[in-house]
N, C-alpha and C positions, 0 to 999 in steps of 0.2 A: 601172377601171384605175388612177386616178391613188389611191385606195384603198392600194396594196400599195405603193408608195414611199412614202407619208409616213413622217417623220420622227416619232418616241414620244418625249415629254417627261416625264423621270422625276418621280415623285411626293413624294420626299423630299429634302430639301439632303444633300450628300456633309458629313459631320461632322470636325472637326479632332481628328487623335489627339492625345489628352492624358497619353499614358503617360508621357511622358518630361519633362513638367513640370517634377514634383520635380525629376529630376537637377538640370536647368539651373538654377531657383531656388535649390540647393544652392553649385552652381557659381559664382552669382553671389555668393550672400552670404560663399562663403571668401575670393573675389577682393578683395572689397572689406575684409574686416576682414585680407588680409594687407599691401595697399597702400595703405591709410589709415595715417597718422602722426600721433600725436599729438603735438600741440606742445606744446613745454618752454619757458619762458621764462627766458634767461640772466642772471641779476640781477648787472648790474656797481658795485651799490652797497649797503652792508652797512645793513642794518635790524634791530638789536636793539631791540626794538616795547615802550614802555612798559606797564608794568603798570595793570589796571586793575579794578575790585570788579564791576562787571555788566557781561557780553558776554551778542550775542544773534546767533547762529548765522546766516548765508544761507545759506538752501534752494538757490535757484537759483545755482549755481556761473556758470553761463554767461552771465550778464546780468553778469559784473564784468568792470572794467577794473582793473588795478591800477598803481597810481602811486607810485613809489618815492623817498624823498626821504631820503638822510645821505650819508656821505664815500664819496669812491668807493674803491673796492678795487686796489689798486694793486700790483706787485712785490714780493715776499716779504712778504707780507703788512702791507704798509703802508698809510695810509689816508690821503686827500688832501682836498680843498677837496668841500663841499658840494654832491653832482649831485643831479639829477631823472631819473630814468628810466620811460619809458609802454612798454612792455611789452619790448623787445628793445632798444629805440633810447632813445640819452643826450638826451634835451636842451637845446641850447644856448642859448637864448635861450629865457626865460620866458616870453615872450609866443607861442611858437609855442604852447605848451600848449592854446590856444584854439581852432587852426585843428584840432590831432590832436584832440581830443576831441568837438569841432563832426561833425565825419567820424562820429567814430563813433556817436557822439547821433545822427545820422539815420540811421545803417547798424540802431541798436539804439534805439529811444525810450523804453525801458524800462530803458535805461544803471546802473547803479549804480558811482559811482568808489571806491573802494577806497586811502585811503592809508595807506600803509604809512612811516612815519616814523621812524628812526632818534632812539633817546631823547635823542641827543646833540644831533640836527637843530636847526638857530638857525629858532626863530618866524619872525621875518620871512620865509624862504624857505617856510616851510609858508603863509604867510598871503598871499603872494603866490600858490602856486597855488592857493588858495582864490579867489583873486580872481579867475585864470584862469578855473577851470572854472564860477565863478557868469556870467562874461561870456559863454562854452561856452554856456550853458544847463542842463550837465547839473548839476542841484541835489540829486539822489539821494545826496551822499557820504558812505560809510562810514570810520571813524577804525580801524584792526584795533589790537589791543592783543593782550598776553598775560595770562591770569589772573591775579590777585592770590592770591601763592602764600600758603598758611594757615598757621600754628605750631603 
């Protein structure tokens, strides 16, 4: 008697429909390449980059900082007292250069700095943040120039 109530335990797991996958995987990936921004960086100071006989190309784009050193750009196109600019932000004092790139050297250990210097730029402010970014740690820095044009 107790025979004809029991309870039948199926033999298979119930499977997850997988038709509709794709779509969503689709769905995800338009979502995200229409609401991702790529970041511009606003360069508030003028860099015509000395000329120079041998450049050697980075591969890795995304392992650079760049660090921006000549007069700043100013109203109808005039040009003022020698800034420093790390990627969006002016700054003020030379020695903060240490703590922003400290930041980042941990954020990125494989850092490479990038500066970018105005041919006009006075040594001593380039050789000061030399001194920065060697107290930084980040020791990786690249000088960008522009080819040396041929005749």
């Amino acid at each position: 008697m107790s025979q004809h109530f029991q309870k039948k335990t199926a033999k298979s797991q119930p499977t997850i429909p997988m038709a509709s996958m794709p779509d969503i995987i689709f769905m995800l990936i338009i979502f995200f390449m229409v609401t991702t921004v790529l970041r511009e960086t606003t360069v508030q100071v003028r860099t015509l980059l000395p000329q120079a006989e041998a450049l050697t190309k980075i591969e890795q784009k995304r392992l650079i900082s760049y660090v921006y050193i000549g007069p700043l750009r100013l109203q109808n196109n005039q040009l003022g007292e020698t800034a420093i600019q790390i990627d969006d932000a002016l700054i003020e004092e030379v020695g903060s250069i240490r703590t922003v790139m400290y930041r980042k050297y941990l954020e990125q250990p494989r850092l490479i700095v990038s500066i970018r210097a105005d041919e006009t730029s006075e040594m001593g402010v380039v050789t000061d943040v030399q001194q920065e970014l060697r107290e930084a740690g980040t020791l990786r820095i690249n000088y960008s120039s522009r080819p040396e044009l041929s005749n």
